[in-house]
N, CA, C and O of each residue as an XYZ file, in Angstrom:
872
protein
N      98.945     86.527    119.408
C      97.937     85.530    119.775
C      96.552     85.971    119.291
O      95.803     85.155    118.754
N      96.183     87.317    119.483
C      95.106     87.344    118.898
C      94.612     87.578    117.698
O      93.411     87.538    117.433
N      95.811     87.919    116.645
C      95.553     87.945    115.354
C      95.397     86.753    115.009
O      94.421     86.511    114.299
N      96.436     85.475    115.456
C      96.051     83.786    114.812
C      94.481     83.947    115.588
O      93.558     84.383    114.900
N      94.367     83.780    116.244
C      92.674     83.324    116.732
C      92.285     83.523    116.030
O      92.193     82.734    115.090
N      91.443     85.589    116.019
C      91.177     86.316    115.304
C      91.152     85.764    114.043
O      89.954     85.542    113.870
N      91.910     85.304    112.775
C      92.169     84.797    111.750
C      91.589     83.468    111.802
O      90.529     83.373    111.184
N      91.899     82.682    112.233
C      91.597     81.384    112.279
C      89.969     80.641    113.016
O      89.302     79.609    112.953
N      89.969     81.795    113.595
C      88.045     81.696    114.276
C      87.189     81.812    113.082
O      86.424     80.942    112.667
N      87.516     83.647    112.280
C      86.776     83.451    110.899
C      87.132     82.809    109.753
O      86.315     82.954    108.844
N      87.976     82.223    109.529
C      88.284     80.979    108.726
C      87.522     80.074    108.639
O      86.996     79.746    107.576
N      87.271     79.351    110.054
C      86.629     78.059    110.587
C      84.977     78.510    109.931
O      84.118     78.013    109.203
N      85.238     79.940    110.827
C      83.307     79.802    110.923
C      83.064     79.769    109.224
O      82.202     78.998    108.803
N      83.627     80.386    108.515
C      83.343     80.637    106.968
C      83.171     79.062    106.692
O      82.054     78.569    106.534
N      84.064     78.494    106.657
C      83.996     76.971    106.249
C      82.721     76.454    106.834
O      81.890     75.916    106.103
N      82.507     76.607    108.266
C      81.002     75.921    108.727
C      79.929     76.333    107.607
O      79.094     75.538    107.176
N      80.024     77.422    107.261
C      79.036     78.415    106.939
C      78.416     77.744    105.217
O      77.377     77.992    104.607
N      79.612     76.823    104.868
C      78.895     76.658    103.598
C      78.364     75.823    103.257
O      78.549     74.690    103.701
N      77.538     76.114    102.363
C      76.555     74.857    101.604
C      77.441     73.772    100.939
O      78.582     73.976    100.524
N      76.741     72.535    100.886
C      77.599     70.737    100.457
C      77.806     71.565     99.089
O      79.020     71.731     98.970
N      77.255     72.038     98.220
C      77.569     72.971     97.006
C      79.024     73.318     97.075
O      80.011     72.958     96.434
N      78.823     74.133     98.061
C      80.264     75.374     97.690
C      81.501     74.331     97.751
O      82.607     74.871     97.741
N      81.474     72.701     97.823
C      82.560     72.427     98.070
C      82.860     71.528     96.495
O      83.891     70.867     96.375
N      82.203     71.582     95.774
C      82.629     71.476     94.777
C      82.915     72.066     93.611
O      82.981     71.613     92.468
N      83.118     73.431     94.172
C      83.323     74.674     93.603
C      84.995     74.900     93.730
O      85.691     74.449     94.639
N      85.607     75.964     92.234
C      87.022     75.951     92.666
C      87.104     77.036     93.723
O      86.274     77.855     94.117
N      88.618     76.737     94.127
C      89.045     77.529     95.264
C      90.084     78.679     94.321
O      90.204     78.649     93.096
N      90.567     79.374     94.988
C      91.369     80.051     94.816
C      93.083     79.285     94.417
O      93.778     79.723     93.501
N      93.351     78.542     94.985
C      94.811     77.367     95.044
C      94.790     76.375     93.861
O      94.290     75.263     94.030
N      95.446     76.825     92.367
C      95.718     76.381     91.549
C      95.497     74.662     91.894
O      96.177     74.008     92.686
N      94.487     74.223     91.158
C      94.349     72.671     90.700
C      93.478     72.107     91.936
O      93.021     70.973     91.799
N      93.216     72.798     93.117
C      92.293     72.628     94.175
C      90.333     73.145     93.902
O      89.824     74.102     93.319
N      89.794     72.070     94.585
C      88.480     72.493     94.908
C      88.288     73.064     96.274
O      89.046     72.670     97.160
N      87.377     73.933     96.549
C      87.060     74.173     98.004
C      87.249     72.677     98.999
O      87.850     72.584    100.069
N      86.709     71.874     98.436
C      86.924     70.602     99.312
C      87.954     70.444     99.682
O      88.270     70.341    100.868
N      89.137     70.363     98.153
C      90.542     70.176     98.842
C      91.271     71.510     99.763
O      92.071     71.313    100.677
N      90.928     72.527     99.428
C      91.075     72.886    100.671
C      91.160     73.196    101.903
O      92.115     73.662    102.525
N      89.966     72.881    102.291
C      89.545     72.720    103.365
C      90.194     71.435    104.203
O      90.713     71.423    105.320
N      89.948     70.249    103.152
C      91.393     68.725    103.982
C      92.919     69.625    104.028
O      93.753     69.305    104.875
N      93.171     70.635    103.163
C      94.433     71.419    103.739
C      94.416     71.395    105.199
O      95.093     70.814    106.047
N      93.042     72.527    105.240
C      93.338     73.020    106.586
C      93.225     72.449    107.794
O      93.573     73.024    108.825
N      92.601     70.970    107.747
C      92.586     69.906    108.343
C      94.125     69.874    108.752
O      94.616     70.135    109.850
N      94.762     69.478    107.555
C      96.254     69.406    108.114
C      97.064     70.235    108.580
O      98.128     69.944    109.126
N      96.533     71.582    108.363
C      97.476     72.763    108.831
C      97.223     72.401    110.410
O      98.282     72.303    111.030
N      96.315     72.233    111.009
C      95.577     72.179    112.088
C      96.512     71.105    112.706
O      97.332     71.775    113.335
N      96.775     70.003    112.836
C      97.104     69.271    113.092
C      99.170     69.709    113.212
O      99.998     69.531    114.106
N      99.247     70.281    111.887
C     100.651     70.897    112.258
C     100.870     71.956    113.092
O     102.020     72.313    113.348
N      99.714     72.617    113.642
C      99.889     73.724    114.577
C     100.032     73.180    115.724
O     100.985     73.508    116.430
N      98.802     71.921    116.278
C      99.044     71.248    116.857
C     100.455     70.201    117.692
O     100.861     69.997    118.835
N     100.774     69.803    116.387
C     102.430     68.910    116.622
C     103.019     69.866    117.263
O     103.325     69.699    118.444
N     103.324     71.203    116.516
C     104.523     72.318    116.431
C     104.084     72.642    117.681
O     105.091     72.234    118.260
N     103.354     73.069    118.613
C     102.648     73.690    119.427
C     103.305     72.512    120.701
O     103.621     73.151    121.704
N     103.551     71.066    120.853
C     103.991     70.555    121.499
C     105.067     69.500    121.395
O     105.205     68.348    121.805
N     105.767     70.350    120.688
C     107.333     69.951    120.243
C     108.310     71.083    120.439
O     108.873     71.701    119.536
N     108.467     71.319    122.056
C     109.601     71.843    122.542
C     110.899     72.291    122.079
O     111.451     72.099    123.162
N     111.726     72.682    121.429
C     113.025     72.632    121.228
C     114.167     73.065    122.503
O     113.883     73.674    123.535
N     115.128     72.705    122.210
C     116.520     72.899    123.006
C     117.236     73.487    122.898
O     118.258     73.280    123.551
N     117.166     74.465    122.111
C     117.937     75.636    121.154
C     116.989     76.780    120.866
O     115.761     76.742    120.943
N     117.955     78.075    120.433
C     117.678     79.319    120.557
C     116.817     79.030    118.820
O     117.301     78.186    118.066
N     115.793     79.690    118.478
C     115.528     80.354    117.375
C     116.072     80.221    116.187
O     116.920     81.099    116.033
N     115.935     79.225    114.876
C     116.809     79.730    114.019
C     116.005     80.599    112.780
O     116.621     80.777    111.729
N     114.734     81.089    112.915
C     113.807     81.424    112.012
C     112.786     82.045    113.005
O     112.311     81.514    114.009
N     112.453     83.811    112.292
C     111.428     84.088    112.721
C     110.161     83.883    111.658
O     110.323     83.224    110.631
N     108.873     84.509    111.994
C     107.894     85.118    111.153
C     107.677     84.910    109.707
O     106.875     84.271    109.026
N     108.972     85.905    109.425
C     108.629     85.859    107.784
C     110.110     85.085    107.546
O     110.017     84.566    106.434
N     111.099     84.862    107.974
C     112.078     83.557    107.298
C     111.385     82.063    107.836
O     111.912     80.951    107.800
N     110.379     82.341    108.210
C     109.364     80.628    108.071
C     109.224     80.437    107.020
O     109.571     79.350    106.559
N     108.768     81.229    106.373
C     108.271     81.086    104.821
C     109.540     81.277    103.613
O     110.295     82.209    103.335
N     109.355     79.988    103.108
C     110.193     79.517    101.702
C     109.760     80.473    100.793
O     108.575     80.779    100.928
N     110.465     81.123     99.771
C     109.721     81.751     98.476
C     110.207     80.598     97.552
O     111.400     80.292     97.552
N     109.324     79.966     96.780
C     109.665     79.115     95.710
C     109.907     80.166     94.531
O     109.671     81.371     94.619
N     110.423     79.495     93.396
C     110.721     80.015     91.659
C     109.566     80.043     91.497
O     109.014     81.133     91.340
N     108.772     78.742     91.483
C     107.300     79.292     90.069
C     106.160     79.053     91.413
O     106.472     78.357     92.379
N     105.192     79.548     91.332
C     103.817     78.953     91.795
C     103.465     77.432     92.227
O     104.146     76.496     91.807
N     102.400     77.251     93.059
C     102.382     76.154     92.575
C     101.257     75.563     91.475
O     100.268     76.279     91.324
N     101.298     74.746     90.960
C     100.706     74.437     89.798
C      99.214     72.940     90.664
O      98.334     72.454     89.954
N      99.345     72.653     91.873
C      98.581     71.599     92.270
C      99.275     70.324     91.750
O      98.886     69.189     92.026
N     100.468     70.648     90.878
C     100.762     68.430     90.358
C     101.806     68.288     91.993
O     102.131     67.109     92.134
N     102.136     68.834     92.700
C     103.209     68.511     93.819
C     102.333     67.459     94.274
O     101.126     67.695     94.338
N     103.086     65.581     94.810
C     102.581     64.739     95.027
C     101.699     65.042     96.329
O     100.652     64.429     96.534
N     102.285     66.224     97.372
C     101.627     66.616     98.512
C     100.002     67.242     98.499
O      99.206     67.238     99.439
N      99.808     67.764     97.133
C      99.042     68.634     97.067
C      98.059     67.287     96.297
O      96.878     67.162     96.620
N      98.683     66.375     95.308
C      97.462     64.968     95.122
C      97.201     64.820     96.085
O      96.021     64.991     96.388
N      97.907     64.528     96.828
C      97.164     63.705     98.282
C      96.576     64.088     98.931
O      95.854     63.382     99.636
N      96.612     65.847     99.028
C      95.030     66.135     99.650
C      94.125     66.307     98.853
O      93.121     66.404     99.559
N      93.798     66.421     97.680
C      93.419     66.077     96.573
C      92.627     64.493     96.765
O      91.456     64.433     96.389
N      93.089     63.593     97.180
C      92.755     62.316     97.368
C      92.034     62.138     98.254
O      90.873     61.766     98.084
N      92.824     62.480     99.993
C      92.176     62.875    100.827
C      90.560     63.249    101.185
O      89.658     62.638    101.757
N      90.660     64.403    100.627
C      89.386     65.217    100.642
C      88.195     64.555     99.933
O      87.078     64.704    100.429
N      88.387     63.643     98.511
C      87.532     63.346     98.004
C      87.003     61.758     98.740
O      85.930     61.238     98.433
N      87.933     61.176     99.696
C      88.027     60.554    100.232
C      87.029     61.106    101.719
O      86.943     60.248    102.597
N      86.502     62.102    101.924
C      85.621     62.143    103.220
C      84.082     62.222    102.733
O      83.211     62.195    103.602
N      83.593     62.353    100.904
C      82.195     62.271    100.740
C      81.392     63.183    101.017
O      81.048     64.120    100.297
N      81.038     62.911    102.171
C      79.961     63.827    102.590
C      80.740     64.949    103.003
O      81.605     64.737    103.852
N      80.565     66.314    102.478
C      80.802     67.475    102.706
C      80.593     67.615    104.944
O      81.506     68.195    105.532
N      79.702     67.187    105.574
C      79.557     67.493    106.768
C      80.696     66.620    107.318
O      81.289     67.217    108.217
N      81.136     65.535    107.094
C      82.438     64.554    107.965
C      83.485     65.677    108.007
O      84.112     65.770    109.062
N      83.847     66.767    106.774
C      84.954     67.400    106.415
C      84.867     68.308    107.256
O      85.856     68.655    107.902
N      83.528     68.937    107.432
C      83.536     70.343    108.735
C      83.381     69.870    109.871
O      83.704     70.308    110.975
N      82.728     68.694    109.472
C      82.941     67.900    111.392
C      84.622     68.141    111.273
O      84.820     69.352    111.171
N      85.654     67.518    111.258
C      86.990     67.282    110.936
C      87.794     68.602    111.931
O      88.444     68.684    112.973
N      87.153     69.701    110.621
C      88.224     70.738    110.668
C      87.547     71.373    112.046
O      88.218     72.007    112.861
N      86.097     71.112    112.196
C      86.080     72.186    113.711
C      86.709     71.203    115.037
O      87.224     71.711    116.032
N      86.549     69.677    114.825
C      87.182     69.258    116.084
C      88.542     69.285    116.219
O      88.944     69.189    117.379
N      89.263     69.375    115.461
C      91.091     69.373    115.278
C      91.175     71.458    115.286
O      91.916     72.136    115.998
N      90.398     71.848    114.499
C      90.979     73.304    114.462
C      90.279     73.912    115.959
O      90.850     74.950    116.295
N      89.396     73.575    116.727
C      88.904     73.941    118.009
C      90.247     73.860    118.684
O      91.044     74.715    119.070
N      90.232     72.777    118.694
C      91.887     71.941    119.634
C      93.423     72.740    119.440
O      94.203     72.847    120.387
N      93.636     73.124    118.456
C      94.878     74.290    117.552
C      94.411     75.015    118.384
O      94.724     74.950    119.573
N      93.296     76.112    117.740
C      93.048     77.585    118.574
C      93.555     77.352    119.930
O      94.568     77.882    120.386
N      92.777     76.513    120.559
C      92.691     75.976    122.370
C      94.407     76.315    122.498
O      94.910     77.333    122.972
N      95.102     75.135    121.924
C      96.289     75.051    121.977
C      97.145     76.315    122.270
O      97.866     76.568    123.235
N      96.797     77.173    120.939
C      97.298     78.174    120.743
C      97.283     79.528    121.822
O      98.139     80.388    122.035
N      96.421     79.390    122.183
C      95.840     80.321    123.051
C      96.448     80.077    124.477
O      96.636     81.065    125.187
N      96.764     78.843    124.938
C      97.275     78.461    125.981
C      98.890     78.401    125.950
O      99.397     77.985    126.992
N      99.551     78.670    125.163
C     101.074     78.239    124.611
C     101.500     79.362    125.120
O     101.077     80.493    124.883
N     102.433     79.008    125.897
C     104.002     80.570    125.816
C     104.337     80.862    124.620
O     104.773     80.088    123.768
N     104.099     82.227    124.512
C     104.604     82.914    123.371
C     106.234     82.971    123.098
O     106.817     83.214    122.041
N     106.830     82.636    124.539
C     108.335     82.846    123.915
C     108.942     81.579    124.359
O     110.076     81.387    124.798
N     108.029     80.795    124.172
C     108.760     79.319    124.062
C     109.191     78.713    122.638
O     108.415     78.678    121.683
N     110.581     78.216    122.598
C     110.810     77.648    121.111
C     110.442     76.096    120.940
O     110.831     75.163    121.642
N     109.715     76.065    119.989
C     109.258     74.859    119.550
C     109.897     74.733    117.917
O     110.181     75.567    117.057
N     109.953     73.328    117.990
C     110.672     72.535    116.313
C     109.434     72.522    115.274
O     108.357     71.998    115.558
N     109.737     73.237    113.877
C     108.953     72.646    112.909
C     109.683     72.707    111.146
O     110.322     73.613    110.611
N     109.298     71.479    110.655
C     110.202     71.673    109.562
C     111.688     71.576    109.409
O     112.255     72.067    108.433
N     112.520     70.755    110.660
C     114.136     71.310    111.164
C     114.382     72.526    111.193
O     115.502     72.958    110.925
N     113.232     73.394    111.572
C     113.579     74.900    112.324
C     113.131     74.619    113.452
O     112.628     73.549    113.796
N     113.385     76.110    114.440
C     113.318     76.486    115.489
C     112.442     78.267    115.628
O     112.838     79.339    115.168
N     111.366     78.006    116.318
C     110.988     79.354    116.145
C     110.294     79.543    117.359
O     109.782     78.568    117.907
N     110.186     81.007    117.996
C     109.252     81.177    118.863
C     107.587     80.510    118.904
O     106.873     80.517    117.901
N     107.283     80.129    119.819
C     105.579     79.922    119.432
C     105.103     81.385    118.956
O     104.169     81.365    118.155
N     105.716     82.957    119.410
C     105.034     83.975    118.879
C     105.054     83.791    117.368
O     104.118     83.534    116.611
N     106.540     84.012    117.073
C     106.749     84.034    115.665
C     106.115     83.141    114.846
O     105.829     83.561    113.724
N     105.671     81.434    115.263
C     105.457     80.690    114.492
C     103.630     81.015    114.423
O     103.279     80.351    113.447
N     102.795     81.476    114.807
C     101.734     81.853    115.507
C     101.167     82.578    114.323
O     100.232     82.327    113.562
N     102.657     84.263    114.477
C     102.422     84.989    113.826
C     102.382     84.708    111.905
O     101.855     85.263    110.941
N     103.345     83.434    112.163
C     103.626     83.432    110.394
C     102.064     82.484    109.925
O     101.585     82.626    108.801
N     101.475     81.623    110.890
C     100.277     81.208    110.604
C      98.564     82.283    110.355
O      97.424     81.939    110.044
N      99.141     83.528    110.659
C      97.961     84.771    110.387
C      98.286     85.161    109.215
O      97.521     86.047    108.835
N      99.520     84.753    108.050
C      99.419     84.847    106.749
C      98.819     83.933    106.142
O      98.204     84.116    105.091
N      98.936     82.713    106.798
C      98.602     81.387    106.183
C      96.790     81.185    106.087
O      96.082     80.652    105.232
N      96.499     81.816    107.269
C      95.190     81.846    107.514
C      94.423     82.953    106.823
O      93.198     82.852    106.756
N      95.028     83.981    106.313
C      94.563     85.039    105.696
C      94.197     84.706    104.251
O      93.106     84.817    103.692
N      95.535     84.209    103.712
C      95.660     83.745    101.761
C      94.608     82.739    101.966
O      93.817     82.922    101.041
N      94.156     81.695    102.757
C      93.458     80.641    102.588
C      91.983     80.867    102.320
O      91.295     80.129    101.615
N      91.434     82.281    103.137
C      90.141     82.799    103.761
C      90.039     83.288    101.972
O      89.075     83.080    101.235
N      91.018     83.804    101.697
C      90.643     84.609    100.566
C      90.780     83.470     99.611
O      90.374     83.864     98.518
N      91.130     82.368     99.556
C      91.519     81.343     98.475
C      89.922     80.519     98.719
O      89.357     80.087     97.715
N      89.310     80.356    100.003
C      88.020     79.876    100.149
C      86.830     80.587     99.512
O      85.775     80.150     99.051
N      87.277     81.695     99.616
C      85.926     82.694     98.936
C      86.560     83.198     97.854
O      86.696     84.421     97.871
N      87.004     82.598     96.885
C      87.616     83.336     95.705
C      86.479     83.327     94.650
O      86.338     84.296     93.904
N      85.741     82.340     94.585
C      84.289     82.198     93.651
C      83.330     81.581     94.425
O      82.685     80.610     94.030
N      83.152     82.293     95.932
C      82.165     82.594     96.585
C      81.845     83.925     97.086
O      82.411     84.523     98.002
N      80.739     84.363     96.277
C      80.703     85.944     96.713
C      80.126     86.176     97.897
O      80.469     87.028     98.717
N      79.270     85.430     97.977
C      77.995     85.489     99.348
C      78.936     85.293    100.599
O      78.697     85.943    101.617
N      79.856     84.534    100.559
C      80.783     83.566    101.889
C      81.576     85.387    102.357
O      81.995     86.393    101.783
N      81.327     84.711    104.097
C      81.861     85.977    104.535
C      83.591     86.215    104.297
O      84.330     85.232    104.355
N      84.062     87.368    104.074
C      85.541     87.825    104.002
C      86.090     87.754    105.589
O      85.555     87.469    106.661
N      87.193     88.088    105.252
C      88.287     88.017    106.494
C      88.029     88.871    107.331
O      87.699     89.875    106.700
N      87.965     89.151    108.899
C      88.112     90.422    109.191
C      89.041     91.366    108.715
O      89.987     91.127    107.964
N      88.691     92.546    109.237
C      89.920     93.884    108.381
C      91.519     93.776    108.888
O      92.592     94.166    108.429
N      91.060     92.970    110.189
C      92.641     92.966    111.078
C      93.656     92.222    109.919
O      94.721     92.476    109.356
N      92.606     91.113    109.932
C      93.807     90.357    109.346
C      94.315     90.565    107.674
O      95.394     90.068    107.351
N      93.848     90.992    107.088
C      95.151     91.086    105.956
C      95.708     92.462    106.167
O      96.696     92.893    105.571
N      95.233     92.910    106.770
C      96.460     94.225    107.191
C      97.299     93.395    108.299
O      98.480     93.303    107.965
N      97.070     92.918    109.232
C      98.685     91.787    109.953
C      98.926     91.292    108.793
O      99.696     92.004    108.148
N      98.416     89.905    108.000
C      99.332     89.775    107.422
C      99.951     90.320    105.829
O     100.829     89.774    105.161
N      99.372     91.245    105.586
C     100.112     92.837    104.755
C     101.384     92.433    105.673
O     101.912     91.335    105.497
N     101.830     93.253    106.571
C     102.873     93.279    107.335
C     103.251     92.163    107.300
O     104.224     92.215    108.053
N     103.182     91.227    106.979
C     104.393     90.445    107.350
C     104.822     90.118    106.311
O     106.005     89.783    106.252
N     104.052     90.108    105.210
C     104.266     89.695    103.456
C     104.998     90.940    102.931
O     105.926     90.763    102.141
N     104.655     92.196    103.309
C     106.309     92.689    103.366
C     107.191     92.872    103.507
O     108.098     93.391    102.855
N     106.998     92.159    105.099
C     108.666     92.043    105.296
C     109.443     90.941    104.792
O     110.672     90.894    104.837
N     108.418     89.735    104.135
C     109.328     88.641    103.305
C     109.440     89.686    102.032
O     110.639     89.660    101.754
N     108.828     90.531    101.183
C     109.043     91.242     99.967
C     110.457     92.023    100.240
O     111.276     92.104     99.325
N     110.699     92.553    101.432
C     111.945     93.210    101.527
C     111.599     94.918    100.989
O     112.280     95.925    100.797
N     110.505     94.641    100.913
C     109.638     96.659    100.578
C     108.224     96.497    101.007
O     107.596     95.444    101.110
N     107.758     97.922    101.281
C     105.936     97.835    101.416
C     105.236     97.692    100.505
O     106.004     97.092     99.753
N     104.258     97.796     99.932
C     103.115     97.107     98.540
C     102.710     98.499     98.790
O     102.883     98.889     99.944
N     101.988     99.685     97.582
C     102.119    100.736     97.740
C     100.766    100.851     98.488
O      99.928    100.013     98.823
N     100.855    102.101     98.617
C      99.666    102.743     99.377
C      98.699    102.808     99.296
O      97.899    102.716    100.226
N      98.330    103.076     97.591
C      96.882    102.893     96.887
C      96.393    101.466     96.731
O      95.296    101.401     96.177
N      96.890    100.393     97.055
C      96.792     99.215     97.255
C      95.820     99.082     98.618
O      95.872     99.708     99.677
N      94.850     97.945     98.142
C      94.150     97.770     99.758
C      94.970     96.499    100.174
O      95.801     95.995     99.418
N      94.662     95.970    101.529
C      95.642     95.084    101.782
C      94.955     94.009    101.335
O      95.794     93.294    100.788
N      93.798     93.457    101.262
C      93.408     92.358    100.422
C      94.097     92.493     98.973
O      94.795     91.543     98.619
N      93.959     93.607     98.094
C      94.763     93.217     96.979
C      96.190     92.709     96.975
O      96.873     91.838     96.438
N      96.311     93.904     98.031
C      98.507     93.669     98.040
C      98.373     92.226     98.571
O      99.194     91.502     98.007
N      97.767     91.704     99.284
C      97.813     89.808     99.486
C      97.943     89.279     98.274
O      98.990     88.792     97.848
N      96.473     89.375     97.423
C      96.479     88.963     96.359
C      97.392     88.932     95.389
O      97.701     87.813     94.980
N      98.018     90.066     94.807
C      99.049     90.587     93.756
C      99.716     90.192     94.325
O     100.362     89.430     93.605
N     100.311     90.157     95.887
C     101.649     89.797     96.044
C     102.307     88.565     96.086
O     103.528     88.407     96.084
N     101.164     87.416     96.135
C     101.483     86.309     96.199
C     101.041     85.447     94.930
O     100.923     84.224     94.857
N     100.769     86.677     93.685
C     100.350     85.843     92.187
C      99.090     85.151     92.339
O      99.050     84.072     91.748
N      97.833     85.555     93.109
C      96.868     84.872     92.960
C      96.288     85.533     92.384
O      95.388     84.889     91.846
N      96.221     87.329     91.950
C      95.531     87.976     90.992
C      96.598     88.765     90.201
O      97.488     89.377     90.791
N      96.473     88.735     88.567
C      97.416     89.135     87.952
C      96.927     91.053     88.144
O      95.794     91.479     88.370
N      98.046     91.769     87.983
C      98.050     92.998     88.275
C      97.875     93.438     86.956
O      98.487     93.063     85.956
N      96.603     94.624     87.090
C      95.912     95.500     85.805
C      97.486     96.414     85.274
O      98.360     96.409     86.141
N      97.787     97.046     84.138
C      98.515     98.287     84.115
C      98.849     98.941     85.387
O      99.859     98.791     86.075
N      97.828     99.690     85.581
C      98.470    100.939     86.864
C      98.572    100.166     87.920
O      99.170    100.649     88.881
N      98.072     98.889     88.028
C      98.929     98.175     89.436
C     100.249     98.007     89.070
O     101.188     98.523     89.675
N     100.378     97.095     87.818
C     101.709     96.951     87.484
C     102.787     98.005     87.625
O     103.953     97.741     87.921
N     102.287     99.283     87.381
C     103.176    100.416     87.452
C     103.694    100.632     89.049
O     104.750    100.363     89.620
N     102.640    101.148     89.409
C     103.052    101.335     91.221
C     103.741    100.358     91.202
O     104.938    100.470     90.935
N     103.154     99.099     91.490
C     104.273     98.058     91.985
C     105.872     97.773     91.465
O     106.796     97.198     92.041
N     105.809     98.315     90.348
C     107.202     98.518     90.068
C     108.347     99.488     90.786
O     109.455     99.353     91.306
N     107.722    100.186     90.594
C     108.284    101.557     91.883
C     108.813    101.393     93.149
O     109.416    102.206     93.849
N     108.349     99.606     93.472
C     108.353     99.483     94.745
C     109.899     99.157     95.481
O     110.427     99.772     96.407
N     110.435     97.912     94.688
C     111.005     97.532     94.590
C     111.227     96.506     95.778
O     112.215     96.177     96.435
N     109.743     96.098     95.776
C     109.614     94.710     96.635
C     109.225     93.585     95.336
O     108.572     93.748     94.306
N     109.914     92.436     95.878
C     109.829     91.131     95.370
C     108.545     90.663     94.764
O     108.097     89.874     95.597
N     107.813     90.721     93.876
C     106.322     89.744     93.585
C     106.332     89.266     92.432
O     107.209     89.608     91.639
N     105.384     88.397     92.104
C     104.734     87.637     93.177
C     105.593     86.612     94.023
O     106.322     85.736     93.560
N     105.410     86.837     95.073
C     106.184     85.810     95.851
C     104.873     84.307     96.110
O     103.682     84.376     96.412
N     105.853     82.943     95.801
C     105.647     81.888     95.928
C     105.834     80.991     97.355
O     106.705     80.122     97.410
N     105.064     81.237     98.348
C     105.542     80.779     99.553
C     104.554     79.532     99.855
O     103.353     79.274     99.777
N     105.782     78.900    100.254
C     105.902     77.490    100.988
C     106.620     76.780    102.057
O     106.365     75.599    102.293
């Protein structure tokens, strides 16, 4: 619980934090602007929300890191899901409607979140997962995003330290190995999920590893 907060508090505030500028700037998320990301997280918000009060009747069929799909390739931004926030976003104009948006729906998530049994199973996607587990797999989601928001914003504040070391941990346990040592955990995020291509001597260590990258999760 307190790593999603934690994660998702400095997320929010970063997004308050920026100038009508920074949103027509790219993001980090192939074929996205900061704008469209941010209508992402509009919707992530809203799915934490649903998931958060959609009970299930059955045990668990997915924790943490089997939430997360590894796709074959990246994504490229043409997925019709990813136009449409694409559409979306350019569809709210004024840069302030969009942070109005995400702080009244993502206030409401946190709230949510914070108040939820951790070992209650709730439905998302035709899975079944703990609210911990599903909680926990959203402090990766919230981590890649923070760093996908400030990818060509230098000034915009970074993540706290907690969180890409939580979600380090959990992006290795979908890799099926650890990301090496000389790695900081902002990079091993980065490299591990193909948002920064790896120099030589990264490439090397990481070979050694014999964890999965870049992994494509969805």
């Amino acid at each position: 619980m307190d790593d999603f907060s934690r994660s998702w508090t400095a997320l929010r505030e970063a997004v308050a934090g920026l100038a009508d500028e920074d949103f027509t700037r790219p993001s980090g998320c192939a074929g996205w602007l900061v704008r469209d990301l941010v209508c992402h997280l509009v919707i992530d918000a809203q799915d934490v929300l649903i998931t958060l009060a959609t009970p299930a009747g059955t045990p668990p069929t997915r924790d943490a890191a089997s939430y997360w799909e590894v796709a074959e390739e990246p994504p490229d931004g043409d997925d019709p899901l990813d136009a449409l926030t694409v559409r979306l976003a350019a569809a709210y104009g004024d840069p302030a409607l969009l942070k109005f948006h995400l702080d009244d729906v993502g206030s409401a998530a946190g709230r949510a979140a914070v108040l939820a049994d951790s070992g209650l199973a709730v439905g998302t996607r035709g899975e079944v997962l703990s609210v911990g587990d599903y909680l926990s797999a959203y402090v990766l989601e919230w981590t890649l995003h923070h760093l996908d928001l400030v990818a060509h914003l230098p000034d915009a504040p970074r993540p706290p330290a907690q969180s890409p070391a939580a979600a380090r941990d959990l992006l290795e346990r979908i890799a099926g190995a650890p990301f090496p040592a000389e790695l900081s955990d902002t990079d091993a995020l980065l490299l591990g999920t193909g948002r920064r291509t790896p120099n030589a001597a990264e490439r090397a260590v990481l070979s050694g590893t014999g964890a999965r990258f870049p992994l494509s999760l969805g």
